[in-house]
C-alpha angles and dihedrals in degrees: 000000000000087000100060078041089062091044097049086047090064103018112153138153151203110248112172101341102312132095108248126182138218119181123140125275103186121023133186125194161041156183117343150190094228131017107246128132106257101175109025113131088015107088110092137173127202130180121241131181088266093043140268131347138193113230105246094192101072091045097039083058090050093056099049093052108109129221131179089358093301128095119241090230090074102070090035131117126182119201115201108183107228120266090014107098131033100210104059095107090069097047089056087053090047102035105031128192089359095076117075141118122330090235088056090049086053101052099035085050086050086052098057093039087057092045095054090054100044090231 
């Protein structure tokens, strides 16, 4: 698991001749409970004058969701790649000490899986 992990952190591919890569710039997760899809169909982007930004809303809704007594905001990280997004001032208002950089999300996300598994 920490391996495909490692692989999705620095993905890239040849397309046409260049080296393009496709790592994430913005990330949402961690490690549940259950394995339900918290989060899919609520990630959006929308352009602005400055740039891009990630709708915090939907998300915002997601982590607040409860199951088993526990939100899910609780055992969520959100990664924002530097630069990328114009809004991630206000997710680390909002969000705290959850948001930082994809990398972090990554390896905190490698540490629990580790963890879980006692590896």
């Amino acid at each position: 698991m920490t391996q495909l992990l490692e692989v999705i952190k620095i993905l890239n591919r040849n397309i046409r001749g260049r080296q393009e890569t496709l790592a994430p710039l913005f990330v949402v997760g961690g490690l549940y409970d259950v394995a339900n899809p918290f989060f899919l169909g609520r990630i959006k982007i929308e352009g602005n004058k400055n740039g891009y930004a990630v709708c915090k809303a939907p998300i915002e809704e997601a982590m607040m969701s409860t199951f088993l007594g526990h939100e899910v905001g609780e055992s969520t990280l959100i990664g924002m790649a530097e630069g990328s997004f114009t809004n991630k001032e206000d997710f680390k208002e909002t969000f705290k000490e959850s948001v930082m950089s994809v990398d972090n999300v990554f390896k905190n996300i490698m540490q629990s899986v580790k963890a879980y598994y006692e590896v």
